[in-house]
C-alpha positions as CSV (number, residue, x, y, z in Angstrom):
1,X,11.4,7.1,-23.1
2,X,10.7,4.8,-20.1
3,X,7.2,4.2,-18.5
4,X,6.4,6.9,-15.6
5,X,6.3,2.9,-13.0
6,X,10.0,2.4,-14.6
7,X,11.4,6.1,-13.7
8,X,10.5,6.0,-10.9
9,X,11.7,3.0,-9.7
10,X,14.7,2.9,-11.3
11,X,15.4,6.2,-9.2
12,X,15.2,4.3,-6.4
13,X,14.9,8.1,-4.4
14,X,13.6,9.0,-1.3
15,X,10.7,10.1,-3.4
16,X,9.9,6.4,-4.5
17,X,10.6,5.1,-1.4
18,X,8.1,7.3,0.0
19,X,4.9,6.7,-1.7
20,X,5.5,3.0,-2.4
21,X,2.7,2.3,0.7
22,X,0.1,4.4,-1.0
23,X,-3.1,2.9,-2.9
24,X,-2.6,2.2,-6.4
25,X,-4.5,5.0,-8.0
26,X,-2.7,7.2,-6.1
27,X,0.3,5.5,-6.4
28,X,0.1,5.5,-10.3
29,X,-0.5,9.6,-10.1
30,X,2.5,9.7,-7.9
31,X,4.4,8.2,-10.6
32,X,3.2,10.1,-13.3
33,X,4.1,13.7,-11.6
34,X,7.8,12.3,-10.3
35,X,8.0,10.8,-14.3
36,X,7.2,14.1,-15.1
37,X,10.0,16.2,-12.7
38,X,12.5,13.6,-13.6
39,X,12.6,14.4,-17.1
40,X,11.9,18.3,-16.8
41,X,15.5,17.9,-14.6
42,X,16.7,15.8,-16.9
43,X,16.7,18.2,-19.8
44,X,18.8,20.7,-17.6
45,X,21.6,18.0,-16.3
46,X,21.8,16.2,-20.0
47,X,25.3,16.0,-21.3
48,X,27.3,18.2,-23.0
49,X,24.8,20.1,-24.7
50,X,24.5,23.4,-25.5
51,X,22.5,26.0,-23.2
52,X,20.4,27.0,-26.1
53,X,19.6,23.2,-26.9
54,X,18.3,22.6,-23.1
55,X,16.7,25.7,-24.0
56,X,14.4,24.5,-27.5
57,X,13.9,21.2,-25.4
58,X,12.2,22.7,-22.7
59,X,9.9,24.9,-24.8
60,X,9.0,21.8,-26.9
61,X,8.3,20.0,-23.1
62,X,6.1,22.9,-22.0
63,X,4.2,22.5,-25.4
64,X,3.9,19.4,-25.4
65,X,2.3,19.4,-21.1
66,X,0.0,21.7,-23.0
67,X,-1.1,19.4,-26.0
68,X,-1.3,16.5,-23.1
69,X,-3.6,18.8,-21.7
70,X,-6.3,19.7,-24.2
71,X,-5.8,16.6,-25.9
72,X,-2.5,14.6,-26.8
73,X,1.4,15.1,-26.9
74,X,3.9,12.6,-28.5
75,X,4.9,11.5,-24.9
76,X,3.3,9.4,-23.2
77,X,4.6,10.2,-19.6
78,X,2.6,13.7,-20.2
79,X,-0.3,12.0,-21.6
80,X,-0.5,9.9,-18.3
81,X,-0.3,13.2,-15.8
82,X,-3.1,15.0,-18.0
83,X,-5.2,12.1,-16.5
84,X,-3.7,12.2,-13.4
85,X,-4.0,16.3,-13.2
86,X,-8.2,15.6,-14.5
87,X,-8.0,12.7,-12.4
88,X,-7.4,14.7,-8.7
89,X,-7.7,18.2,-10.1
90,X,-4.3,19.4,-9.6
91,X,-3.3,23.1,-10.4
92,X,-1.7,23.4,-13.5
93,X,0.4,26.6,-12.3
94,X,3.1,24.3,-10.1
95,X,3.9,22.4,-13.2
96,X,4.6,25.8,-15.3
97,X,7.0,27.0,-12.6
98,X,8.7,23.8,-12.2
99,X,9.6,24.7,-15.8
100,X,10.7,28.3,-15.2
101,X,12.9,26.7,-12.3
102,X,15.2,24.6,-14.6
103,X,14.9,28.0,-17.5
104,X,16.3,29.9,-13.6
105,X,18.9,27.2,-13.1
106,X,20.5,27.9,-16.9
107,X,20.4,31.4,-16.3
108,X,22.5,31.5,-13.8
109,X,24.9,29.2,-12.2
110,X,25.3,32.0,-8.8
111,X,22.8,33.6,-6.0
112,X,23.9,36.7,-4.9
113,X,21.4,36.7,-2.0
114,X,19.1,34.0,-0.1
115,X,15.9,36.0,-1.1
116,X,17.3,34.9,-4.9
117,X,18.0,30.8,-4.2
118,X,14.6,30.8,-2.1
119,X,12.7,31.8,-5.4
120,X,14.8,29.5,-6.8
121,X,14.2,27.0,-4.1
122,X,10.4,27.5,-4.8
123,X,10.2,27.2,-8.6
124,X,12.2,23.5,-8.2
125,X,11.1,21.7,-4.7
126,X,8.2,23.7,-3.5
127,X,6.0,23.1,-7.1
128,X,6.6,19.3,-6.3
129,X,5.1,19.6,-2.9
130,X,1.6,22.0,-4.5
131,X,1.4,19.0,-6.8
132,X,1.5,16.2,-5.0
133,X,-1.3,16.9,-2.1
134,X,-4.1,17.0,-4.1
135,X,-3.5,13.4,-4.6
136,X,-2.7,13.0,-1.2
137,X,-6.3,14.5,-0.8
138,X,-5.6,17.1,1.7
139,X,-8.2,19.3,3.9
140,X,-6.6,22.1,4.9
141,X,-5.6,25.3,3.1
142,X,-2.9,25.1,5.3
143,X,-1.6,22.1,3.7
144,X,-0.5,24.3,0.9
145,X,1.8,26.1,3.5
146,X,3.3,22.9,4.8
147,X,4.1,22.0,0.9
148,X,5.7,24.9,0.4
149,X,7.7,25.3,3.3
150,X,8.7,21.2,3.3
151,X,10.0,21.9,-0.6
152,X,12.3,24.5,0.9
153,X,13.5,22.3,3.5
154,X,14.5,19.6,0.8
155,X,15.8,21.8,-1.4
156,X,18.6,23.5,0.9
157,X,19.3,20.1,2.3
158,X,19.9,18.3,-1.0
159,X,22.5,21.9,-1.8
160,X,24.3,21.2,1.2
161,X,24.7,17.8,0.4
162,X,25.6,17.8,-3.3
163,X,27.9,21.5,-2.9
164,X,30.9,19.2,-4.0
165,X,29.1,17.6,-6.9
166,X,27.8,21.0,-7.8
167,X,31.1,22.7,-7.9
168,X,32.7,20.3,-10.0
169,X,29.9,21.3,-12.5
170,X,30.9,25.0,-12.3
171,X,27.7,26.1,-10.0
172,X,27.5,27.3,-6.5
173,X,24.1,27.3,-5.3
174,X,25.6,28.7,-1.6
175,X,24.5,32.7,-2.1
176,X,27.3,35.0,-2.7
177,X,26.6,37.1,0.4
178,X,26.9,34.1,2.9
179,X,30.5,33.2,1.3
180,X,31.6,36.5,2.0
181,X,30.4,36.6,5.6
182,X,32.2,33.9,6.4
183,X,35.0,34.5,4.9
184,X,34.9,31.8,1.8
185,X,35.8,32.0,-1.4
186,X,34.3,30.3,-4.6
187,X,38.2,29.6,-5.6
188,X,37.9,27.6,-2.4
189,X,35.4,25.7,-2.8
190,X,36.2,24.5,-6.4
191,X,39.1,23.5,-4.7
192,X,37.5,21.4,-2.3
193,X,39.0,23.4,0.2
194,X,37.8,22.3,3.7
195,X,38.4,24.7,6.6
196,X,36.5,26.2,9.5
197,X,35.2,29.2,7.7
198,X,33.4,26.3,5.4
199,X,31.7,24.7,8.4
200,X,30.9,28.0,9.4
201,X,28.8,28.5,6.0
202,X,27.3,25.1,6.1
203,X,26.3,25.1,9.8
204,X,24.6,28.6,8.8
205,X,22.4,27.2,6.1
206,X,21.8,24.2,7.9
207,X,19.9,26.3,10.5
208,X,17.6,27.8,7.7
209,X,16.9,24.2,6.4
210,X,15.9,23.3,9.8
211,X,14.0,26.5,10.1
212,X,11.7,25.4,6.6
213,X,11.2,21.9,8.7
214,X,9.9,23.6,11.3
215,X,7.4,25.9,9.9
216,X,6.4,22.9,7.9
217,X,5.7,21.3,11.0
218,X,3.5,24.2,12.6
219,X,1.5,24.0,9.0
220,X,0.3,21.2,8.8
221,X,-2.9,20.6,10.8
222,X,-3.5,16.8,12.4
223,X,-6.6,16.5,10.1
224,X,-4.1,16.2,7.3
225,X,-1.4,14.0,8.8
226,X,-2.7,11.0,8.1
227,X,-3.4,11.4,4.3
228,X,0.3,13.1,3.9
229,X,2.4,10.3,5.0
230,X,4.5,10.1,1.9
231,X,5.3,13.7,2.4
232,X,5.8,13.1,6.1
233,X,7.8,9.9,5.5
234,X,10.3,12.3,2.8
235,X,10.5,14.8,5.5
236,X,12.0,12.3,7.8
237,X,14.1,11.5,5.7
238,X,15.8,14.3,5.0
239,X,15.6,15.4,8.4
240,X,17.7,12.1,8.8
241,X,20.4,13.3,5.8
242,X,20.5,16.7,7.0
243,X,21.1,15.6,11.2
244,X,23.9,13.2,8.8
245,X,25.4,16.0,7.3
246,X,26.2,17.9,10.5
247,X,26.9,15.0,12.5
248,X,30.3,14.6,9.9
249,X,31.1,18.1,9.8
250,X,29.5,18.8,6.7
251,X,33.0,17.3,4.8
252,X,30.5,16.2,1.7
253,X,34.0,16.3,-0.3
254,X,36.1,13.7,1.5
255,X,33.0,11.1,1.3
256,X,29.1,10.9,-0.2
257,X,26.9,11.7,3.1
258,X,23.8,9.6,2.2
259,X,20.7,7.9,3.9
260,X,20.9,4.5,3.2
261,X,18.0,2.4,1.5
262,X,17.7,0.4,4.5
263,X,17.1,3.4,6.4
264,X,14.4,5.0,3.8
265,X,12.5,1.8,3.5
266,X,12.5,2.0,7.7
267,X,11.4,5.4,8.1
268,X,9.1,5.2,5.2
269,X,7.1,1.7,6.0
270,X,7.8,3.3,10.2
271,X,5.6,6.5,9.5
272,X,3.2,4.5,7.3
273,X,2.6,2.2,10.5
274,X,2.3,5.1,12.8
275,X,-0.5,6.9,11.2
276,X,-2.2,3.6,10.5
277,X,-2.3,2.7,13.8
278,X,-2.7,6.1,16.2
279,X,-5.1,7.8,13.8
């Protein structure tokens, strides 16, 4: 298994690009918790194995987070984020529910309503976000809303972008209830079929996406802003991939609708800059 440094930056994300600027002890604990996300994913997306293989593997990661934790697992990626965890005094309860949220994503492969994928959203996205302040070192308690909220906002727009790659993998994360309103079916859309009824849909959860960046905006107080600029630097981002996605219509199966790395390594060193200099 690779080093948390090489995982990282052989994901070459918006994640890395993100928190490249940030000193190196908080750098390295940044590393450790996206080493750690990475490979809880990874279980989940691995191959052609079984359900109940993904299953035994993640029960053996969540015991082996809590050997890391009271003294040492076989892996040294968990080892690492024990340290980091002691290290800033992060929560141990985001970690556990980023767990649950790939055990939620091989339950069930369909949302029947949007209260369903936001729990979902949560458990995956959100848990990253309650994580990762602490090592920011955040002030207010109403940082913890911003993380929350921003998680969201990633979440839906990484769905809307990867709906095609998802399909062709036999899961539609788009709720059941919002297909039917506008009129689309799942035959459809594992048929690539792309019609005005599908813009429709997308254009819909588009406008909850950009409702999650908004009331992460109105939680986050100034005090914080400086401290969070990875998280702000991700946020534009995918503010940037979502304004992308709309701009082309939302036809994600004609073409890949990405942010380049030249545009990540722009808007990540741009916000770095900005809160260097204004605060």
């Amino acid at each position: 298994m690779n080093s948390s440094k090489e995982i990282a930056k052989k994901s070459k994300s918006s994640f890395y690009y993100a928190f490249s600027l940030l000193p190196p002890a908080q750098r390295e604990a940044m590393n450790n918790v996206y080493a750690f996300c990475r490979t809880t994913d990874d279980i989940i997306d691995s191959g052609n194995e079984t359900d109940d293989l993904k299953y035994e593997k993640l029960r053996k990661w969540r015991k082996e987070l809590e050997k890391a934790l009271v003294g040492k697992s076989e892996y040294q990626i968990l080892n690492k984020l024990a340290k980091s965890i002691k290290q800033f005094n992060i929560p141990l309860e985001p970690f556990y529910d980023l767990i649950a949220g790939m055990e939620m994503d091989l339950q069930q492969n369909r949302f029947l309503n949007f209260e369903d994928l936001r729990k979902y959203c949560y458990h995956v996205a959100s848990t990253v976000g309650l994580m990762c302040i602490p090592i920011f070192g955040y002030k207010k308690e109403s940082t913890k809303d911003y993380a929350v909220y921003l998680g969201m906002a990633l979440q839906m727009t990484n769905i809307l972008r990867d709906v095609k790659v998802d399909a062709d993998r036999g899961r539609i994360y788009l709720p059941k209830e919002d297909l039917e309103r506008f009129n689309y079916t799942e035959e459809e859309l594992f048929n690539h079929v792309y019609n005005s009824n599908f813009v429709s849909l997308m254009r819909f959860e588009a406008k909850r996406a950009e409702e999650f960046f908004r009331l992460a905006d109105e939680s986050l107080d100034v005090a914080d802003k400086p401290a969070l600029f990875p998280a702000r630097a991700m946020q534009h981002i995918y503010y940037k991939l979502l304004k992308k996605l709309e701009a082309q219509n939302f036809n994600v199966f004609e073409k890949e609708i990405k942010v380049s790395k030249f545009d990540k390594v722009f808007i990540a060193l741009g916000v770095w800059l900005k809160y260097r200099l204004v605060y």
